[in-house]
Every structure is written in C-alpha cells, then in structure tokens.
N, C-alpha and C positions, 0 to 999 in steps of 0.2 A: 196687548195693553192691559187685560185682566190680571198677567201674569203679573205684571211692572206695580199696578194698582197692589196686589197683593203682597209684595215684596215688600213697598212702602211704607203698607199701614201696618206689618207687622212688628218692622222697627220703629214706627211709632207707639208702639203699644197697643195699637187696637187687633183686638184677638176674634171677635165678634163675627161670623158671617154675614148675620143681619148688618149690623153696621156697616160690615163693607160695601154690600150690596148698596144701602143709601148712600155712601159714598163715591160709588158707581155712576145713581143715578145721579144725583145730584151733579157731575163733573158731565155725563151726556147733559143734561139740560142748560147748564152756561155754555157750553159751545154750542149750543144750538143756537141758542139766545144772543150772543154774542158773534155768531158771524151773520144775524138779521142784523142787528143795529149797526152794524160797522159797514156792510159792505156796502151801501149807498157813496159813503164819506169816502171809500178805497176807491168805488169805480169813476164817480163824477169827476176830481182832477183829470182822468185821461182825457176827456174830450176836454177840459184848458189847456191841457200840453200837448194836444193835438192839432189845436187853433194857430194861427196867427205865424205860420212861419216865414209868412212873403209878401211885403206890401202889393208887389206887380212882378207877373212871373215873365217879364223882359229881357235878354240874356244882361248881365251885367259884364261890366269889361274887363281886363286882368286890375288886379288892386283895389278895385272898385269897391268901398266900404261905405255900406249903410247902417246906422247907428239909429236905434230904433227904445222909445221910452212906450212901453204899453202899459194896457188895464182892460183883468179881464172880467166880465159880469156873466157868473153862471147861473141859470134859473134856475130855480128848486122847484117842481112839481109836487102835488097834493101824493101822486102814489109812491114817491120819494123819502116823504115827510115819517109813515107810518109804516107796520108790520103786524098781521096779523096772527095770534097767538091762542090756540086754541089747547085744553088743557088734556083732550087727547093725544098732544105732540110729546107731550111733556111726561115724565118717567116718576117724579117725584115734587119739582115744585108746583106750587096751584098758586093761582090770583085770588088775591085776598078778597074773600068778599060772596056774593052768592050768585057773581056769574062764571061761565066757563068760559068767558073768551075776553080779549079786548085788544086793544089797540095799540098798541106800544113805539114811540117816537124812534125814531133813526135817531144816528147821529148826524143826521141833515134836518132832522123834524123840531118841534116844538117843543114845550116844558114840561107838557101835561104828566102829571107821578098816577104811576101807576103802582101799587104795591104787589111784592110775589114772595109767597112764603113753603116753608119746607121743613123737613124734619131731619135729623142724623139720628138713628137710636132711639129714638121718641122722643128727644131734645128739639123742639121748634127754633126756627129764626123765620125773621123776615129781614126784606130791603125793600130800596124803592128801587125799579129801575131806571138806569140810566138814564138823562133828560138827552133832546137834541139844542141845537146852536140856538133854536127859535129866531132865525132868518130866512125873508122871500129870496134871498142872493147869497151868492159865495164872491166876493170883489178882492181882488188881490192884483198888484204892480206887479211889473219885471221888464228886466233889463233884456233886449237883443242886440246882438251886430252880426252881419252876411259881411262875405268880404268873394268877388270872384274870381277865379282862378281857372285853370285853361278847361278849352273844351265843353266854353258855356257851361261850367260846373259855377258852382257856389258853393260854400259852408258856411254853413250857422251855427251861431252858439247861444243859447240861453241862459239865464239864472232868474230866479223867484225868490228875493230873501224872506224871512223866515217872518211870516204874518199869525196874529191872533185873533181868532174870533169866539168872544167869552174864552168859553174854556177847552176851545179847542184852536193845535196850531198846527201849519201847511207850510212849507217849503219845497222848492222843486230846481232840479238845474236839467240841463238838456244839449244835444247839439242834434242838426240833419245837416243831410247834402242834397241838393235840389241839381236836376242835369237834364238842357233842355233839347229834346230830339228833332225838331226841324232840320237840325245841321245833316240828319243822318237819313234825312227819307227825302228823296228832291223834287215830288211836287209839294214838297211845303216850306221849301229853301226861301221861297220868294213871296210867302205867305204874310198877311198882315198880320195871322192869328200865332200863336206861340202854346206849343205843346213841350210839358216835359214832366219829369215822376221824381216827386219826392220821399228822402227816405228819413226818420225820425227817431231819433232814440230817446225817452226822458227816465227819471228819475224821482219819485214825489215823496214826502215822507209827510206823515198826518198824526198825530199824535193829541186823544182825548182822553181830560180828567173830567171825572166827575164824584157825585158824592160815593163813599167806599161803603159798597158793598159788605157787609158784615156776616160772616159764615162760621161754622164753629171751629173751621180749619184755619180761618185767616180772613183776609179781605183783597178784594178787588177796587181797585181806584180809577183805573186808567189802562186804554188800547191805544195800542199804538202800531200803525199799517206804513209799510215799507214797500215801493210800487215802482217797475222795472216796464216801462211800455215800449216797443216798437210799432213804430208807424209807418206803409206806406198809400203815397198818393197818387192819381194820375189826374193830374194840373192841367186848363188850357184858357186862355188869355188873350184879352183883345183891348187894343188903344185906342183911342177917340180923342184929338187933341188933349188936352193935361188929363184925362178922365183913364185909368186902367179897370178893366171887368175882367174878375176872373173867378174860377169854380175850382169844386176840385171831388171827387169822390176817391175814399180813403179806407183802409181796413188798421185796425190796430188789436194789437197783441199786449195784453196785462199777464201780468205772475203777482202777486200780492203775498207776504210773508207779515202775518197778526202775532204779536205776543200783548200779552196782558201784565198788567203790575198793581203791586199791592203791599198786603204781609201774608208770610204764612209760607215755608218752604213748599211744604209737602204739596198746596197747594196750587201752589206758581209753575210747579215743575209738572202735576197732573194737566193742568189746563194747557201748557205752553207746548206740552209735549200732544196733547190732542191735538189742539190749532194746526201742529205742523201735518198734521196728514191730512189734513181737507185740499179739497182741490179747487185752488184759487187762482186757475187759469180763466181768461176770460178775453173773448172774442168780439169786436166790435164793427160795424159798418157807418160810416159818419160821411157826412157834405160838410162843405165850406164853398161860401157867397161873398165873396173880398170884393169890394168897391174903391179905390186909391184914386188921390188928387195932386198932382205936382205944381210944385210953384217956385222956381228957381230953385236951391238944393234941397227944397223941403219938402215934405210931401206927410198929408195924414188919410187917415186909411181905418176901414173898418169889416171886421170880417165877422158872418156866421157862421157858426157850426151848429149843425143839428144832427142828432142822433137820439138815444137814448136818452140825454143829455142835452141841454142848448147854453151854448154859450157864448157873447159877445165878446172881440176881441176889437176893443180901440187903439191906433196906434197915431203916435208922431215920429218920424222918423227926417233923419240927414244923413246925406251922402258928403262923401270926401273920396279924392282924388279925378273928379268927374273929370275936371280942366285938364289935370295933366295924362288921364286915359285919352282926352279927346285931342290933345297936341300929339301924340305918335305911339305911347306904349303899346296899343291896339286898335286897330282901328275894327 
C-alpha cells in the first residue's frame, strides 16, 4: 500500500517524504475513524433481516400463500450510540481542544460535533466529525409472502423499499426456505409441537451523508455499506386454539463491503482502496420469541429478536388458497 501511496502522490506532484508520510498518516486514521462510525449502521439491519421470517412455523399446504405487511422497530442502545477515541490511536489527527480523548457518535448515535484536526506539510485543517441519525429507533416497513411447496418446504421472499432517516437511507430485499422435520423422525410424526430449520439469505444497502469533511486532498461527504447476510435457524412451535408460540435460535453470517464519497481523486481511491482490506466478516448468535393469532384468513403476529441487537418485528398477514388446499390439492 506504501508502494501505491507513493506512486500516487508522485504524479501528483508531491515530492516531499515528509508530506507523504502525513499523507500516510492521515489516510490510516479515516479508516480508523470511519469503520468505528459506520459499523454499528452495517451490523444492526442484520438482526431486522434476520427477524420475522414466519408468522407460525405450521407446515403449510402445497400453494398455500401467505401475504404478510410488516414494521420493524430496532432498538439503539447507549453502547451503540458512541465510540471511543483516544489520541494515542491516532497517527496524525488530534481533537481539537486540550483533551486527548472523547466520544464520537456512530452513525446510529446522536448529533453531538465533535471537532478533529490535522496537518499535511505543516498546512492545518480541521472538520467536525460525522453526526449520527439522533434516533432511540431504526423503524422501517416491508413487504413478505411464503408460498408452500412439497415436503413441508416453504419459500419466502422479501423486499424493504428504500426508507430515509435524516440523512441517512436503508434498503433491503431477501428470500429463505423454511423445511419442517417432524415428517422425517417418527416419534414426532404425531407430535402437537412442530420442529424445522430455517435458511436465510438478505441483502441491505445503507448509505450516509453528512456534512463534508474538508482535507487538503479533497473531501469526504458520505459512506455508503453494502451487506450480504446468511442466516440459519433451528425453529420449534406450538398451537394453542387460534394462539401460535414459537422460538427460534439462529446464527448468521455478514460480509460488509464500505466505500466512501466525496471530491478529490487521489483521495477517494487511497481511502476506498484501504476500506477494501479490512475484514468485515462478522458472526452473529441471535433468538427470536414469535407469538401469532389467527382469525379466519388473517392472522397478526409479533416477533423478538435479541442478540447484539433487539428488534421488534410486527406483522399482519393473509393467506390464500387455504379453501382450495383444504377441498383436495393436499390434504
């Protein structure tokens, strides 16, 4: 990377050792800085897109389509909100002011400005750092339907259009397959209780502006995280007249790919080319608490997940073809 750095700034004109050296440091220290603020905003959507994939984990019948309107409410926690920053991390910028540490918002946190300033060459700048959303919640709609198909299998599919909050925006689409194994073990063929493992793929994209960063290279304005999750579950399930209870303990799998925007070539391409060597695989262990009510084809439904993360998943949902599954397609 020293080598690429040097190649760069030489066709930019800068001849200087010293200079490069602050150019060095300077490009370690926003990536430093910039995957603490960000990575809150990249991990939290995984537990919403990890939520809420099954009002009642019941087999459903061949055709059997449930059509489901959700809302989900993620809670932001105080250790969520902040990051701390201390000015021996740090290679070349320092916090303006005469202390050596402070607090610095996510992009899940508050507004509070904090200033960080720096030098290229003995040229000073400063900025403020980035603010967060300054929200207790992350609340965002989306669309589901399950449809079943043989072998007590089901698929689902999701989408999350495209929400803003201030000045930051979320989008997500998704599908899993849910496959329930009572059929395959026979003392539980004639079970009241319903066991089966769900599998989950989503998809999120996040994208934050905020005010631009001013360098002597250029500016930063805006990150923007790109999120590949795999999910599985092991589901199990119990009826009670209209009342469905079911659980679920899950693991899930993130990859996260950060680019930053702005102006400034030489910039854009130092920072975006560091971002991509960090390693932004991330491993998760999470529950889900589903509680569902049926009432002729309707049914609403509420699920937790907890983990790192807590997230409420309320749903309304409708089935169709129930009548003609129940006249002969399957019995």
């Amino acid at each position: 990377m020293r080598k690429l750095f040097f190649i760069l700034i030489s066709l930019s004109g800068f001849s200087a050792q010293a200079q490069l050296n602050d150019i060095n440091a300077v490009a370690s220290d926003l990536i430093f800085l910039t995957e603490k603020y960000i990575t809150p905003a990249a991990e939290a959507p995984t537990y919403q897109s990890s939520g809420g994939w099954y009002t009642n984990f019941t087999p459903k019948k061949i055709f059997e389509i449930e059509a489901s309107l959700q809302y989900n409410l993620l809670l932001i926690t105080n250790k969520n909100k902040t990051f701390l920053v201390n000015e021996s991390e740090l290679q070349n910028i320092q916090i303006q002011g005469s202390s050596t540490f402070a607090y610095i918002p996510t992009a899940l946190g508050n507004d509070d400005v904090v200033v960080l300033e720096g030098s290229i060459n003995g040229d000073s700048f400063e900025f403020d750092a980035p603010e967060g959303i300054n929200e207790k919640t992350v609340k965002h709609g989306q669309l589901q339907a399950s449809v079943g198909l043989w072998k007590q299998t089901n698929l689902i599919v999701r989408y999350a259009p495209n929400i803003k909050i201030n000045d930051t925006n979320y989008q997500s689409f998704g599908f899993g397959v849910s496959h329930h194994l009572n059929q395959w073990i026979k003392s539980l063929k004639e079970s009241s209780y319903h066991f089966g493992v769900l599998f989950n793929y989503s998809n999120t994209s996040v994208e934050d502006t905020f005010n631009a960063a001013n360098l002597q290279l250029g500016t930063i304005n805006g990150i923007a995280v790109d999120g590949e999750t795999f999910g599985f579950n092991l589901v199990g399930s119990k009826s009670y007249k209209n009342f469905d209870f079911s659980s679920s303990l899950g693991l899930t799998s993130s990859k996260f790919d950060y680019k930053v925007s702005g102006t400034g070539e030489l910039l854009l391409e130092i920072l975006n080319q560091s971002l991509a060597t960090l390693n932004t695989s991330k491993t998760n262990f999470k529950a889900d608490f589903n509680v569902n009510y049926r009432f002729n084809n309707f049914s609403v439904n509420t699920m937790f997940t907890v983990g790192d993360y807590s997230n409420l998943n309320f749903g309304v949902n409708y089935c169709f073809n129930k009548r003609n599954v129940d006249l002969g397609i399957e019995k």
